[in-house]
N, C-alpha and C positions, 0 to 999 in steps of 0.2 A: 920258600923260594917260589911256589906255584903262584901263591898270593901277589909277588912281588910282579912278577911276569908279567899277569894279568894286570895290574895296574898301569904298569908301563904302558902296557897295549894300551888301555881305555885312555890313554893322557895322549898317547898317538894319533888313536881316533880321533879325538876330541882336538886336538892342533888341527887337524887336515881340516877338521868339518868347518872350523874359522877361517882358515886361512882360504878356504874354497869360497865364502863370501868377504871379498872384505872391499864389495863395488854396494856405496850406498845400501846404510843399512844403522838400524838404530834402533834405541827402545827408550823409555821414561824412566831417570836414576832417582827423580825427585817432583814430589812425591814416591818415595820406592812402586815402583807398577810388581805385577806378578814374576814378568820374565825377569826383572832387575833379582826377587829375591831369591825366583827360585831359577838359574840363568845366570846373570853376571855374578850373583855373590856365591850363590851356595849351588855345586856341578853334580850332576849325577853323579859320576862315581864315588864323592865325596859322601853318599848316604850309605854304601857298602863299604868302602877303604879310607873314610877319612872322619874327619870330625863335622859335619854342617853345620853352619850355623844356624838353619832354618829346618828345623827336623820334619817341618811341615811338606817341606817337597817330596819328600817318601812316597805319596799315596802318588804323584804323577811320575814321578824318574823310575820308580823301580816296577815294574811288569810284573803280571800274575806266577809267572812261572818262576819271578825274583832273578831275573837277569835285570839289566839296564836298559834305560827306553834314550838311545841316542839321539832321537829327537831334542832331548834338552839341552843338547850343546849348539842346538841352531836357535838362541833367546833371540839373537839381532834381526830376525827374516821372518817377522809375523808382517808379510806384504801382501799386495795388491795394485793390481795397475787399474785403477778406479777412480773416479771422483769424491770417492768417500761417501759416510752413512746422510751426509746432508742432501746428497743429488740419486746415489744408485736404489731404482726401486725396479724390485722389487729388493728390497734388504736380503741379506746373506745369512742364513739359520745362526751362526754361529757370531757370537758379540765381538767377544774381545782378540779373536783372531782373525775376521771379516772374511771366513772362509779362506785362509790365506791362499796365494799360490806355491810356496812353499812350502806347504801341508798337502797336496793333492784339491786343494781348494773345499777342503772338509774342516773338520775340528779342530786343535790345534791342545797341547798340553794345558795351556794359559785359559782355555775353555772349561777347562772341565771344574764341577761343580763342589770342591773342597774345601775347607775350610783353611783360607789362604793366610799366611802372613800378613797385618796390617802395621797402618802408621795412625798416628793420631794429627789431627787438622782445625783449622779453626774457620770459620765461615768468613769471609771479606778478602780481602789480599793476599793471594798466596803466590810464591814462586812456584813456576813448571820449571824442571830441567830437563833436556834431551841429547844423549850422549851419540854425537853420530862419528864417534873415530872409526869404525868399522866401513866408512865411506863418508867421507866429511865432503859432503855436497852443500855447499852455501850460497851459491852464484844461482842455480836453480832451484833453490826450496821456493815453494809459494806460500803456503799458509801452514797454522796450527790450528788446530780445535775440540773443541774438550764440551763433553756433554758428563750430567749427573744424574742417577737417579731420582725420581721422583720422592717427594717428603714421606709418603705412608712405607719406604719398601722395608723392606726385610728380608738380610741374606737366610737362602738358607739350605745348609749342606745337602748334596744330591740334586738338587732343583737347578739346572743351567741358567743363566741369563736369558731374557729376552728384551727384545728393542719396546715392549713393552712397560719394561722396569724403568726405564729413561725418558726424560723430558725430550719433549719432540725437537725441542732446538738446543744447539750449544749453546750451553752458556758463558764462555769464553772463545771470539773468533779471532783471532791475530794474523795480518796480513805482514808477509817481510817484503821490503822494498828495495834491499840492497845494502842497507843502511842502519845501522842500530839506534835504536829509540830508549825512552825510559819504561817503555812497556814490554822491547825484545830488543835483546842484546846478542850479537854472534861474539862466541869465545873462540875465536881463531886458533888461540895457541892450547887450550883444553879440548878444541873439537866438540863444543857442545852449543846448541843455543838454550839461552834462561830469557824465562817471561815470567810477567806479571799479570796473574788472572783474579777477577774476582770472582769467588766460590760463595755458589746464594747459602742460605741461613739451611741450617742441615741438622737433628738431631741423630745421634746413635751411628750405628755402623749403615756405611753407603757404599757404592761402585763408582766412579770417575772414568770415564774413556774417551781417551786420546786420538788424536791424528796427527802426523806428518805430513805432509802433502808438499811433494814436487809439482816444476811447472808442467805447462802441457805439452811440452818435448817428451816426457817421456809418460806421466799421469801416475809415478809410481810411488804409493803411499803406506805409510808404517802404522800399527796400527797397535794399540794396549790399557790395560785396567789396571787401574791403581785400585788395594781396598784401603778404606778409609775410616777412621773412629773420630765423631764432632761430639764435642763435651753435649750430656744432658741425653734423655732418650735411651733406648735400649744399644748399649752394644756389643750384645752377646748376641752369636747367628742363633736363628730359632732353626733345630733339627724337625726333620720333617719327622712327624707321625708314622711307624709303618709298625703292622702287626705281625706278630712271630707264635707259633704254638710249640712248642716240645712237649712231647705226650713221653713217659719215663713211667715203666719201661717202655722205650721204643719198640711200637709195634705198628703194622696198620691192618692186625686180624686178631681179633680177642675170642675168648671159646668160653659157655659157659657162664655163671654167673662170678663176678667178684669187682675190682676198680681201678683205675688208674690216677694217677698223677697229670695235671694238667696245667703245662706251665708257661705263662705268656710272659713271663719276664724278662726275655733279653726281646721285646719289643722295643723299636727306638722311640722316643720322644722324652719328653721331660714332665712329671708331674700329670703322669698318665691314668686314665679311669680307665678301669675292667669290664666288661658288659662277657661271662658265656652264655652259650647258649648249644641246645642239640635238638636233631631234627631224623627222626628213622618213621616207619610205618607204624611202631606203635613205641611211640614216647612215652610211656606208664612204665617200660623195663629200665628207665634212666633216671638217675638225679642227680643234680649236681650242690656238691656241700652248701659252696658260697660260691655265686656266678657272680662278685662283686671283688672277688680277688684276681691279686696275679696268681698266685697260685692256688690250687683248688685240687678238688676230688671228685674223678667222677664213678659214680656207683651203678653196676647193672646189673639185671637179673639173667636167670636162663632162658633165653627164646626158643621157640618150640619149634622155629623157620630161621634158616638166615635172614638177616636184618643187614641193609647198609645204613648205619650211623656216621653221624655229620655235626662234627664239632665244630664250632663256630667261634670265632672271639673278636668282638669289639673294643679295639683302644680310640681313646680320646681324652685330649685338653683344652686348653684355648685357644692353638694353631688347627686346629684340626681333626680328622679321625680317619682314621683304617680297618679293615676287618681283612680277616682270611679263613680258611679253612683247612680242616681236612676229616678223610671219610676212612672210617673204620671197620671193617667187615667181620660181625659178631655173629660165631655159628654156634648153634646147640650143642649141649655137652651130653647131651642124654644119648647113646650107645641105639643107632639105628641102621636097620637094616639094607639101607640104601645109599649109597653114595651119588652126589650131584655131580654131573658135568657140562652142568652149561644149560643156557635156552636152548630151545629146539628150534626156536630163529629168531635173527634179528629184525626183518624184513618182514611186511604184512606183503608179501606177493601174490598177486592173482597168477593162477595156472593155468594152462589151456587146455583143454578138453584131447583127451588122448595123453597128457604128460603122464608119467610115475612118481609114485616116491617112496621113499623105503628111510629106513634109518641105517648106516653103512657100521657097523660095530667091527673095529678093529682090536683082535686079542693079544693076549701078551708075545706071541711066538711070530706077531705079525699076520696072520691069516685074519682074512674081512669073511662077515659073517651078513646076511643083509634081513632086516625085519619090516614087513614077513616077504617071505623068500624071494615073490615074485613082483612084490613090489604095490603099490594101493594103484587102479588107475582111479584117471580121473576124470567125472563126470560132469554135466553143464553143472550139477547141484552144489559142488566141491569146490570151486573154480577160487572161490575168497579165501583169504589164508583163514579166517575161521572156523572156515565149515572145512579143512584138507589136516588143520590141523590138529581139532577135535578128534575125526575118524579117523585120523593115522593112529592116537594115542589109543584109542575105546581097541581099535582092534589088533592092535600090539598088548596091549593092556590082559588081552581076552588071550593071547596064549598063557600068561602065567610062569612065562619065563623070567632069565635072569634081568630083562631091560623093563622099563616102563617110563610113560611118560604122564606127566601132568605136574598137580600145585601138591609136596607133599604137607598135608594136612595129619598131624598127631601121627606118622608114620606109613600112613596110606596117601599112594601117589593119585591123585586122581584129577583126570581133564576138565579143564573146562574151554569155552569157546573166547577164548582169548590169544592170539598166535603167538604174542609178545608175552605169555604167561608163564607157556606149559616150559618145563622141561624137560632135561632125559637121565634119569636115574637108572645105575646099577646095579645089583646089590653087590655088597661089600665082600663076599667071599667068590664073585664070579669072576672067569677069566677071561671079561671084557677090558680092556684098558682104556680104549678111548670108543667114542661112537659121534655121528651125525647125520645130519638132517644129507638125505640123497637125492635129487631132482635127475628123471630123464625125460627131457623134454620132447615130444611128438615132433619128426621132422616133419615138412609139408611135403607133398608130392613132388621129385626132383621134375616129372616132366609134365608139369601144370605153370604157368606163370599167369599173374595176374596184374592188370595195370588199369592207373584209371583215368579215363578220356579227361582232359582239358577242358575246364569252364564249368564244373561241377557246381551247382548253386542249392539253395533249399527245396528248390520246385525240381530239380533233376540231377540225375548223378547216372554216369556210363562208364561200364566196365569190356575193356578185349580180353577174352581168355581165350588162352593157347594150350591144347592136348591133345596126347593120343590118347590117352584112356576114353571110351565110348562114355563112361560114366563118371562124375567127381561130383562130391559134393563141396560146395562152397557154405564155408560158418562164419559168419555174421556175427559172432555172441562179440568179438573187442570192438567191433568196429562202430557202435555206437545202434546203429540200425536196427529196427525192430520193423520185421518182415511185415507183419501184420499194416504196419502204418504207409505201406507206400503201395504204388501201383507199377506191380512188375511190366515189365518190355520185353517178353520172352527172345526177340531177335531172331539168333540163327538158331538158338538151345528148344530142347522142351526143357519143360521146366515142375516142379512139385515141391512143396515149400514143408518143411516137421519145423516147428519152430524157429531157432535161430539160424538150422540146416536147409540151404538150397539146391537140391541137387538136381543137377544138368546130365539130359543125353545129348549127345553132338551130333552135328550132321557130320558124312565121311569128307567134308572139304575141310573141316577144320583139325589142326592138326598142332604139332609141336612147334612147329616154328607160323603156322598161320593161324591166325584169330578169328573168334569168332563174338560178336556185339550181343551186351545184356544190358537192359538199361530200367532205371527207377523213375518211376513220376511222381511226388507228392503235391502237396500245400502248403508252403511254408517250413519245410519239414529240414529242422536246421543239421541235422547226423549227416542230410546227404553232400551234405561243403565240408564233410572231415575228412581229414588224408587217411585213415585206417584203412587196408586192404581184407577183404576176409580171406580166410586159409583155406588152401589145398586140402583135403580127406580124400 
């Protein structure tokens, strides 16, 4: 009975959605176009409640979630108020629906890239028929026309149309004059016009696209693809190439030594070659049986470090080829003392002189624990993430506790000066849960400001600084400047230079909110034209 209901409704729907067009509007019944098969003959609901004749329309009527895609009961309304593919440029992405307006002026069902119902054709003389009862406008149609693929194409499922695939001119243009001719005939009492076109010499499977076109009262034109089989040539679609891996057992972390299954078989194409292949930091732990099969073996040893391994597989035939991958994360099996959580950063950051840093070790009970307690500062020497995150590790390292950091090597964790290297290891029986990297960054002086005069060049650069502090030092170390290179302009300050530190005593006029002038002289000296301010101390 539910079943029943449902039906009813979809045949409800599907009345309203006609009867809501039925002002001018049409499609191509002959040659069958795509909307004649899958549209006028065979209805969506007809692929869940009924029999279709065209079981091909499946993959556009019925929606992922397996409800109905109503769109397909509007076949008559693939339009446009345009001149058609001969005048409108820039072209419209989508072919055989011209962007309709009907569709949000996007893709349209009749677009998309399936493997459509075909008719078979003969190259010379062929009848077009266009069925316009849905709005039988005769008095204002203006033309037909009809363009064809190019001789080399080749459908091919997934791949969309392009105006690419199509000879730049139609090759049948029919004007109506009012009047029927032996080339176009109006069937007044069928509602349809039939012409006579001649269709060039065509092997295998091709695409045909149509036009309708009203006068310039109102510019509104119908728009559709017929597919087509011409004796001789290929006419089977060529499926595109695409590569597929299933690794069985599914896994994407293997431990230890032993092998997996490695299966590219439901890769699509036809009459496909195998190519594997694998890629880790030391490719001697791997082998693969036959990397010339779909299916295969692949064999590893135990690594003495995590390894990310990266399986690789090359399909290919005469259409073409694809590859894809994926990465598998192979840890030691061997019973060790420390467990890994992670780099100790992703970032090579330079630090500023006065920042901290600690590793923040959060326990199981939740209570943060920090190493070492008071935190590393840091120094002009530290500043690179190489050199902040070597001595973070050496002297975490040197208490001998449950955390350590660096590359563990045969079960010894040890630093090296690489940022992106080291990591943070626990050992396995502590009651660290998690841990990280902890910056606290040096504020500058809240009642120091620094700004820099206007017109800054390579020969000069001038700073106003505002303070109460009688003393601040100013650091130069980001700001590119190197003290030594320039000729200070002591101004309102004294002044006395420690390396990349310049520290100022102030007269008592200068203050928080008034400034007082320091200025640089060089020789071409290109640091002094950079926006970097130095910092408050």
């Amino acid at each position: 009975m539910h079943t029943q209901k449902t039906y009813l409704a979809i045949l409800t729907m599907a009345s309203s959605i006609i009867s809501s067009n039925v002002f001018a509007h049409g499609y191509i019944e002959q040659p069958p176009s795509r909307n004649y098969f899958c549209g006028a003959v065979t209805k969506p609901d007809q692929i869940l409640y009924g029999t279709p004749q065209y079981k091909e329309c499946a993959a556009v009527f019925i929606m992922p979630d397996g409800s109905i895609n109503n769109d397909g009961y509007n076949y008559m309304s693939i339009l446009s108020h345009t001149k058609g593919a001969k005048e409108v440029r820039p072209l419209p992405k989508n072919v055989c629906g011209f962007d309709s307006e009907a569709f949000g002026h996007g893709k349209t069902l009749w677009d998309e890239p399936i493997n459509w119902p075909t008719s078979n054709m003969k190259s010379g003389s062929n009848q077009f028929v266009w069925n316009i009862s849905f709005g039988p406008h005769f008095s204002d149609t203006d033309q037909f026309r009809y363009w064809i693929t190019k001789p080399d194409f080749k459908y091919q499922v997934g791949k969309p149309l392009s105006w690419n695939d199509f000879e730049s001119t139609p090759f049948c243009e029919i004007k109506w004059t009012g009047q029927s001719t032996s080339t176009l005939q109006a069937d007044y009492a069928a509602n349809k016009f039939k012409m006579l076109c001649n269709v060039p010499v065509r092997k295998g499977r091709h695409v045909i696209y149509g036009e309708w076109g009203r006068t310039p009262s109102t510019y509104e034109r119908f728009h559709s693809c017929m597919d087509v089989i011409f004796s001789g040539g290929e006419s089977t679609i060529v499926t595109p190439v695409i590569a597929k891996i299933n690794i069985e057992p599914s896994s994407d972390k293997i431990t230890g030594a032993g092998s997996l299954t490695l299966n590219g078989s439901s890769s699509q194409g036809e009459s496909l070659s195998y190519s594997w292949s694998i890629s880790a930091a030391n490719t001697s732990l791997y082998s693969i049986q036959n990397a010339k099969l779909a299916k295969t073996t692949l064999f590893y040893a135990n690594p003495k470090e995590r390894n990310d391994v990266t399986v690789s597989l090359l399909v290919s035939n005469k259409n073409g080829n694809s590859s894809t991958s994926k990465v598998i994360i192979h840890e030691p099996a061997v019973t060790s003392v420390w467990r890994d959580l992670g780099l100790l950063t992703h970032e090579t950051k330079v630090l500023k002189v006065g920042d901290k840093i600690s590793i923040r070790a959060v326990l199981k009970n939740g209570q943060d624990i920090y190493y070492p307690t008071n935190g590393m500062l840091i120094n002009s020497s530290l500043q690179s993430a190489n050199e902040w995150a070597y001595a973070l590790a050496n002297q975490i390292n040197a208490l001998n506790g449950d955390l350590a950091i660096g590359v563990d090597i045969n079960g010894k964790i040890t630093p090296v000066k690489d940022a992106n290297s080291n990591r943070i290891y626990v050992k396995t029986n502590s009651n660290i849960q998690n841990a990280y990297l902890w910056i606290v960054e040096t504020t500058p002086l809240s009642n120091c400001t620094v700004k820099k005069q206007s017109g800054a060049n390579p020969w000069w650069a001038g700073f106003d600084i505002a303070t109460d502090k009688p003393n601040i030092d100013l650091d130069f170390a980001n700001t590119g400047i190197d003290l030594a290179k320039v000729r200070i302009d002591k101004g309102a300050f004294t002044v006395t230079v420690n390396g990349s530190i310049l520290r100022l005593t102030k007269p008592a006029w200068v203050n928080a909110t008034t400034s007082g002038y320091i200025g640089f002289n060089a020789d071409n000296y290109a640091p002094l034209a950079g926006n970097s301010l130095p910092q408050c101390k």
